[in-house]
DSSP file (Angstrom, degrees, kcal/mol; ACC not computed):
  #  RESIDUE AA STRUCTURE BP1 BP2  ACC     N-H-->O    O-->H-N    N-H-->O    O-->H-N    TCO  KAPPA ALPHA  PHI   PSI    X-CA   Y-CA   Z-CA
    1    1 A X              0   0    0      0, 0.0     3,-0.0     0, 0.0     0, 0.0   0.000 360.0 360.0 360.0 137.9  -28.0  -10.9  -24.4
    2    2 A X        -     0   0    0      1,-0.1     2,-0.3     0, 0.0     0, 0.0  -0.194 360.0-119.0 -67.4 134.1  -25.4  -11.1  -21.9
    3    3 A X        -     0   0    0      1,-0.1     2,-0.3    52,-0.0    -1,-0.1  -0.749  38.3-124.0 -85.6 156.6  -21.6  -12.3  -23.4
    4    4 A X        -     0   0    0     -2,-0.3    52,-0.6     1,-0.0     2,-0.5  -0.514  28.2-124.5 -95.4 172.3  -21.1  -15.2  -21.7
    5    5 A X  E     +A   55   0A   0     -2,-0.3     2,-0.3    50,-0.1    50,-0.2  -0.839  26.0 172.3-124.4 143.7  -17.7  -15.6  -19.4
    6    6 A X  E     -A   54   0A   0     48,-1.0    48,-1.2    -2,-0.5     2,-0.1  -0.910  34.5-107.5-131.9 158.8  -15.0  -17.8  -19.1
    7    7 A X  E     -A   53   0A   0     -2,-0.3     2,-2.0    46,-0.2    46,-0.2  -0.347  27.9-130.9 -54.0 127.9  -12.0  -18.3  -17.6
    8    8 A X        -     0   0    0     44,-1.0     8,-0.1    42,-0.4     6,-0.1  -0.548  37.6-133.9 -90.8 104.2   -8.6  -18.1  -19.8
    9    9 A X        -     0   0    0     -2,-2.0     7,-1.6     7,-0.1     8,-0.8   0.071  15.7-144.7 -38.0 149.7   -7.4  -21.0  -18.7
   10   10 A X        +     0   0    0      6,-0.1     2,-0.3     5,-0.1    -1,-0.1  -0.767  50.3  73.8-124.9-178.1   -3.8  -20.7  -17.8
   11   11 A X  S >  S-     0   0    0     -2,-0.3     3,-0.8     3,-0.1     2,-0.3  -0.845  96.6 -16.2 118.4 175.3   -1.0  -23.9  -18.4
   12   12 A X  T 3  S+     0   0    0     -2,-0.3    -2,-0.0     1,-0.3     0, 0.0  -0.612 136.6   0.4 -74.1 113.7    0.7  -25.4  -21.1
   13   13 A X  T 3  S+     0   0    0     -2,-0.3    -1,-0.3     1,-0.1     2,-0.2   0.930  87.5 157.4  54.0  52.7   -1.5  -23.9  -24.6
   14   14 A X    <>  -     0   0    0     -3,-0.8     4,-1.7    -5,-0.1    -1,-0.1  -0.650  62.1-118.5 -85.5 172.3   -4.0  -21.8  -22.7
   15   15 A X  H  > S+     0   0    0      1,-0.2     4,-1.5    -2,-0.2    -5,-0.1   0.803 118.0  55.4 -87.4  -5.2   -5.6  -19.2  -24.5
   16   16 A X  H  > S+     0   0    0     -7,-1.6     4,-1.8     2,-0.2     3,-0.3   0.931 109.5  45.1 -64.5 -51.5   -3.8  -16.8  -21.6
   17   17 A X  H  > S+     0   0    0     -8,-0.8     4,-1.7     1,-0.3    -1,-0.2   0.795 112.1  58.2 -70.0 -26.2   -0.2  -18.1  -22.3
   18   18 A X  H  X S+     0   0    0     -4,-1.7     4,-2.6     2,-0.2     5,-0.3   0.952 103.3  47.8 -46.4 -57.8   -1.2  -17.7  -26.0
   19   19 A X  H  X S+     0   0    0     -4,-1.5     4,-2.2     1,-0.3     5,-0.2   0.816 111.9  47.9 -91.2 -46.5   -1.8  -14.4  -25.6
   20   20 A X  H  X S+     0   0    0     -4,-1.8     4,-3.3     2,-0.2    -1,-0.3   0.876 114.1  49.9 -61.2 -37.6    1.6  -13.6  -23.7
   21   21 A X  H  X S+     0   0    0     -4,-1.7     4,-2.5     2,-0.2    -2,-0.2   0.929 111.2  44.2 -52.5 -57.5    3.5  -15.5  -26.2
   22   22 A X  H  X S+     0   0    0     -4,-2.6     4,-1.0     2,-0.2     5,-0.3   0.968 117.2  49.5 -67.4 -80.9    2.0  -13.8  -29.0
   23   23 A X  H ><>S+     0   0    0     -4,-2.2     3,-1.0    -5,-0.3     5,-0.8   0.923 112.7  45.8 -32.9 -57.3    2.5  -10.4  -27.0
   24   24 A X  H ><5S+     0   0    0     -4,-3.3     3,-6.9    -5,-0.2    -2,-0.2   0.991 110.6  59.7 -44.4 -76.0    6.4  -11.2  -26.1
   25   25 A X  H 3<5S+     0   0    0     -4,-2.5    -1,-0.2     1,-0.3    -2,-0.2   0.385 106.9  36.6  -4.5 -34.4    6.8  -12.1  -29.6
   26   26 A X  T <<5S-     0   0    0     -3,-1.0    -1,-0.3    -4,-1.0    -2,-0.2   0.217 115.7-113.2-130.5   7.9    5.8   -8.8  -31.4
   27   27 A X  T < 5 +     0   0    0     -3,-6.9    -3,-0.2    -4,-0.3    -2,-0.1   0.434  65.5 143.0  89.0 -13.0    7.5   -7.0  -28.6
   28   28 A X      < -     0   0    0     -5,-0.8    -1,-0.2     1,-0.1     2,-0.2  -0.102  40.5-133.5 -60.6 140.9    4.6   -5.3  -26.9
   29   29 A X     >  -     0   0    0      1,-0.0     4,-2.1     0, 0.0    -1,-0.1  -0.469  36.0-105.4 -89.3-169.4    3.8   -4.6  -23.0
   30   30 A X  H  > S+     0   0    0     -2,-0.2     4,-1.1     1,-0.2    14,-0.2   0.646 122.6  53.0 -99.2   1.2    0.9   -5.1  -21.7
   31   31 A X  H  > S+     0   0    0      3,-0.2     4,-2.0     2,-0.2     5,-0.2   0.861 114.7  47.7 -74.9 -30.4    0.0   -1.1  -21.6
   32   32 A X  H  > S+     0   0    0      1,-0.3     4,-0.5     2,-0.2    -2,-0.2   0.898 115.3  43.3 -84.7 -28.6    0.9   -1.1  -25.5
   33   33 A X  H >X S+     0   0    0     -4,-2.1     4,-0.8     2,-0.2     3,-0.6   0.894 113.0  50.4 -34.3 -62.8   -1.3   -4.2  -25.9
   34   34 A X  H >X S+     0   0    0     -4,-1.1     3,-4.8     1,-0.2     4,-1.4   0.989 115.6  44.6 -81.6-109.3   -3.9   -2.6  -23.7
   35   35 A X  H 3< S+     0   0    0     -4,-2.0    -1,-0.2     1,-0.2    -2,-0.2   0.577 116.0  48.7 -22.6 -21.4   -3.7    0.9  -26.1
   36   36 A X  H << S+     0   0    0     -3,-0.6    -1,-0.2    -4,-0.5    -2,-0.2   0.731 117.0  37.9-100.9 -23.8   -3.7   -1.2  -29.0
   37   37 A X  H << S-     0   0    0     -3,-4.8    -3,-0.2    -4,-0.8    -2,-0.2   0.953 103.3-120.1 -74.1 -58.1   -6.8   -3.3  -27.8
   38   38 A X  S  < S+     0   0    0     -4,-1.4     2,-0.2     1,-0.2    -3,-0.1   0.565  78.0 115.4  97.4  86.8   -8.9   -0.5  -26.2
   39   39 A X  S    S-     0   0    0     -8,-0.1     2,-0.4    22,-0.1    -1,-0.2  -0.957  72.3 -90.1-168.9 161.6   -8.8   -2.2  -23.2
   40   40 A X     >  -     0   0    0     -2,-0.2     4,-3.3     1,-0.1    -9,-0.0  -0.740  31.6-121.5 -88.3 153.1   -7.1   -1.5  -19.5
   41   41 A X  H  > S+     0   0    0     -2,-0.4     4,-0.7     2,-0.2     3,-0.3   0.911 118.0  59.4 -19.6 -73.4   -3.9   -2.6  -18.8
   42   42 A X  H  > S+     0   0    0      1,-0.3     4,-1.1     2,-0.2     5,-0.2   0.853 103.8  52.7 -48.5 -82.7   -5.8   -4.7  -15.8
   43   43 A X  H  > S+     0   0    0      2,-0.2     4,-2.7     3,-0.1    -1,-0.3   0.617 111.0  45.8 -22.1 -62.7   -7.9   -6.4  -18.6
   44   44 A X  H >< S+     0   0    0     -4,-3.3     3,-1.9    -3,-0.3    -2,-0.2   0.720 118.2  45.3 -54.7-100.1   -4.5   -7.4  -20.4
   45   45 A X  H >X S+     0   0    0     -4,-0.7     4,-2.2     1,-0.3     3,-0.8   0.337 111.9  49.6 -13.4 -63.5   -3.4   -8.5  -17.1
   46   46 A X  H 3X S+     0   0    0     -4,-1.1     4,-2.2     1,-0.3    -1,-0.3   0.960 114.4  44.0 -41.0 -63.7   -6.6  -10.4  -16.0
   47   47 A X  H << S+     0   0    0     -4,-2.7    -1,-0.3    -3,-1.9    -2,-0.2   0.163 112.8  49.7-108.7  16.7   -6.9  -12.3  -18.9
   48   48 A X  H <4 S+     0   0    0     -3,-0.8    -1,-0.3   -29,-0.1    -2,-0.2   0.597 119.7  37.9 -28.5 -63.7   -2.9  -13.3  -19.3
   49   49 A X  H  < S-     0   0    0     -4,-2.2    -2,-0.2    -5,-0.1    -3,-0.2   0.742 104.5-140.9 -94.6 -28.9   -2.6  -14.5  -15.7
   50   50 A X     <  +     0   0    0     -4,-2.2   -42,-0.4    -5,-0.2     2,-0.2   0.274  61.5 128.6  75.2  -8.0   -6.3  -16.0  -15.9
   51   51 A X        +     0   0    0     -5,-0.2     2,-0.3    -6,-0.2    -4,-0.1   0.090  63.8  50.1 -73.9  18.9   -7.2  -15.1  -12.6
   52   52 A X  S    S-     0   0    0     -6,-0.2   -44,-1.0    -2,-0.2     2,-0.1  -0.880  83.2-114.4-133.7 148.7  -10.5  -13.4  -13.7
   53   53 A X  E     -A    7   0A   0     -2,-0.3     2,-0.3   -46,-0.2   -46,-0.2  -0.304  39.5-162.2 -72.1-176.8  -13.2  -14.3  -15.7
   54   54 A X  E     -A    6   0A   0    -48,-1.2   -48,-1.0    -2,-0.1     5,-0.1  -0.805  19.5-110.3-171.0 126.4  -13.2  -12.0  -18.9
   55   55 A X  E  >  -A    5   0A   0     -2,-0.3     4,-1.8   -50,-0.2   -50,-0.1   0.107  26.8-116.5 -33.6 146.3  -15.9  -11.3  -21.3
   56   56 A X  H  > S+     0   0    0    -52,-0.6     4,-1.4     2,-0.2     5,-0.3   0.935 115.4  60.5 -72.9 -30.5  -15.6  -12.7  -24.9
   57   57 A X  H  > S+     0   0    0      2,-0.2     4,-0.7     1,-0.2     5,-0.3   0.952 106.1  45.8 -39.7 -57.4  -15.5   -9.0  -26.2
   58   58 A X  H  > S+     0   0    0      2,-0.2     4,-1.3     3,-0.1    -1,-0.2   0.852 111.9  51.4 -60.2 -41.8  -12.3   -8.4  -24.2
   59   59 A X  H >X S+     0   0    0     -4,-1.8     3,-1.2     1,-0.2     4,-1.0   0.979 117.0  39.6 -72.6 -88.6  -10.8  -12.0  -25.6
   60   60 A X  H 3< S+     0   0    0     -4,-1.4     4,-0.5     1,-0.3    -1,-0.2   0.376 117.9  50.8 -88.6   6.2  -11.6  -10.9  -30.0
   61   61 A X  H 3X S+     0   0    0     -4,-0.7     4,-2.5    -5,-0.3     5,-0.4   0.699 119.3  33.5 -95.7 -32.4  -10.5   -7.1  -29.2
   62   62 A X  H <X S+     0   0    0     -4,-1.3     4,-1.6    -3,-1.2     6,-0.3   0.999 119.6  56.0 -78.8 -54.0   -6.9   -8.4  -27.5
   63   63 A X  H  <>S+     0   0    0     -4,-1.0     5,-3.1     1,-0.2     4,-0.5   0.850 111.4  38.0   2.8 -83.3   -7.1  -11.2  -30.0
   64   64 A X  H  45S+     0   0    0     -4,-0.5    -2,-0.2     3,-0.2    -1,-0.2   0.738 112.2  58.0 -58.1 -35.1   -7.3   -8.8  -33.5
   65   65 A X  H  <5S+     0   0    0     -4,-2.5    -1,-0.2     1,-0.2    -2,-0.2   0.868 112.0  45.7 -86.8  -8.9   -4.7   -6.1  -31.9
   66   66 A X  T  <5S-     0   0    0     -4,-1.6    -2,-0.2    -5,-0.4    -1,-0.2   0.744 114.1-119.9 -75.2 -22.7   -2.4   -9.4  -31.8
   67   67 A X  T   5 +     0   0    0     -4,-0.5     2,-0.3     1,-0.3    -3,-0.2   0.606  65.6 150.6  95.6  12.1   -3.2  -10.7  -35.5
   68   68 A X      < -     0   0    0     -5,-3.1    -1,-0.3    -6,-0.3     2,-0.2  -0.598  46.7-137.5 -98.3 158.3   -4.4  -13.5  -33.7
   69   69 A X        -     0   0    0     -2,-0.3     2,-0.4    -5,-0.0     0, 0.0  -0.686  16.4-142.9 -87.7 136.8   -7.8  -16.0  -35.6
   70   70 A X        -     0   0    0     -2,-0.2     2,-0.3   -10,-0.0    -6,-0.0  -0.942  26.5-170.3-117.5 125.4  -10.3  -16.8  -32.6
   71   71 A X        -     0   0    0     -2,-0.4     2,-0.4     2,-0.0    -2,-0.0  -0.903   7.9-166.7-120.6 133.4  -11.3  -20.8  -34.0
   72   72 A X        -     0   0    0     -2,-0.3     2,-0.2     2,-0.0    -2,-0.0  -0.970  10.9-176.9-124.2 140.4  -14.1  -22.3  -32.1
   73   73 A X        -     0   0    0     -2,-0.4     2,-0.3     4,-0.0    -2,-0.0  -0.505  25.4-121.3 -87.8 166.6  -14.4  -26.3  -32.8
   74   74 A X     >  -     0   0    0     -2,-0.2     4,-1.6     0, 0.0     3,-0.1  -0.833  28.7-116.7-110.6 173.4  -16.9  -28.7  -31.6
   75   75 A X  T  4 S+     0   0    0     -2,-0.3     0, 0.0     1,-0.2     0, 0.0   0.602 110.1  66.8-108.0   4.3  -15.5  -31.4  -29.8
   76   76 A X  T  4 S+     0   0    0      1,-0.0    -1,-0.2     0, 0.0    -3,-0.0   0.933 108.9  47.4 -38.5 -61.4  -16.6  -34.2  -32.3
   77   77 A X  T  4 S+     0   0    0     -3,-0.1    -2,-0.2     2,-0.0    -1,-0.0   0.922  81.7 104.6 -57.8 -62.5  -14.2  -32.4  -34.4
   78   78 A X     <  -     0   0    0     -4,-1.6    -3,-0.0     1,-0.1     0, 0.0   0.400  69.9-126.4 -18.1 119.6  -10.9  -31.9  -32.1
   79   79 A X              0   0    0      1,-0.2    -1,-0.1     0, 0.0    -2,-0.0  -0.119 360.0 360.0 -74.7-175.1   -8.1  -34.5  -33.2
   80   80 A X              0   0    0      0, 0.0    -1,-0.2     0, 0.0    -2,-0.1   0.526 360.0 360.0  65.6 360.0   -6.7  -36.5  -30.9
């Protein structure tokens, strides 16, 4: 089965800006991100800036070499 693709949204809390945040934060570039993910550089890049889709595969390996929890909700649930 195909992963499906999505955008990382970019903005104020997207999962892209997360990801830079989280990256700044522990001090990383985006090659050392990228080495740490098993991923290219361009991946990191893509899916920071949002200007690609990107696979969910690419999102939970850059995800886990950040420390970061992937939470999915339903939107019943979501406060506010």
């Amino acid at each position: 089965m195909a992963t499906p693709r999505r955008r990382a949204r970019t903005g104020r809390g997207g999962l892209g800006d997360h990801f830079v945040d989280r990256r700044h934060r522990l001090g990383l570039t985006q090659s050392e991100l990228a080495d740490l993910a098993g991923v290219s550089r361009s991946s990191v890049q893509s899916l920071e800036s949002g200007r690609a889709t990107v696979q969910l595969d690419l999102v939970v390996a850059i995800a886990d070499a950040l420390g970061c929890d992937l939470t999915l909700t339903t939107r019943g649930d979501r406060a506010g």
